[in-house]
PAKOLPA-486346 format. One record per residue (C-alpha): x, y, z. Coordinates in steps of 0.1 Angstrom, whole numbers, plus 5000, padded with zeros to 4 digits. Layout:
<pts>
XYZ/...
</pts>
This chain:
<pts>
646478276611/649978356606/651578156572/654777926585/656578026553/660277896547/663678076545/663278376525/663678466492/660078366483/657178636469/654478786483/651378866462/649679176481/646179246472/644279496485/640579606479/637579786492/633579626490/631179806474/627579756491/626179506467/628879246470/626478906475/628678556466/631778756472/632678556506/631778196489/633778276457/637178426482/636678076502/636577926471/640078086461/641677976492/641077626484/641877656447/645377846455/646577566481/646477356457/648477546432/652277466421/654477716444/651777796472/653377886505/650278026525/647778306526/647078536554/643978766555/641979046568/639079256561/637879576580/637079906555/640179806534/640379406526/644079276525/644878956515/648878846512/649578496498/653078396492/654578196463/658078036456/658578226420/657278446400/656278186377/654078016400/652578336403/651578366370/650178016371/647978146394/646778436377/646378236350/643877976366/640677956345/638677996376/640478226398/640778466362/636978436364/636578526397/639078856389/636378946362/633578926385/634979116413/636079366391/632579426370/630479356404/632479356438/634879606445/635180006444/638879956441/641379736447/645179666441/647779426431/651379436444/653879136437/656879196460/660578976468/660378886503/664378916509/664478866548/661878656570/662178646608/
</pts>
């Protein structure tokens, strides 16, 4: 699903990431983020997609709610575990979303 985000300027958290073969929980725990990061300060929606290369966008009204975010005890956990036991790479790109239409 498309986010309904409002008038621009607003940010857009881009992560990007590929599986590794051995990647059991990883689904429950990215649901589990979902939930967590609508409930966050500053949320403005999520979209998502996973083929060989995993994309996820979720958009925030400032930076510092973006921090808050990365900052959450659980989603910081999560971070850990995909790093140690989920992905072969991934990416994190915060960008100013400047024109919407």
């Amino acid at each position: 699903m498309i986010s309904n985000t409002p008038s621009a300027p607003y940010y857009a958290v881009i992560f990007t990431s590929t599986l590794n073969s051995d990647h059991e929980g990883y689904e429950e725990t990215a649901e589990r983020m979902v939930e967590l990061a609508h409930k966050e300060t500053g949320f403005l929606g999520l979209e998502t997609a996973r083929d060989k290369v995993g994309i996820t966008v979720s958009y925030w009204k400032d930076l510092d709610s973006i921090k808050a975010w990365k900052a959450n005890l659980e989603h910081a956990k999560a971070i850990g575990r995909g790093k140690a036991e989920w992905y072969t790479s991934f990416k994190v790109r915060i960008a100013k979303v400047e024109r919407d239409y």
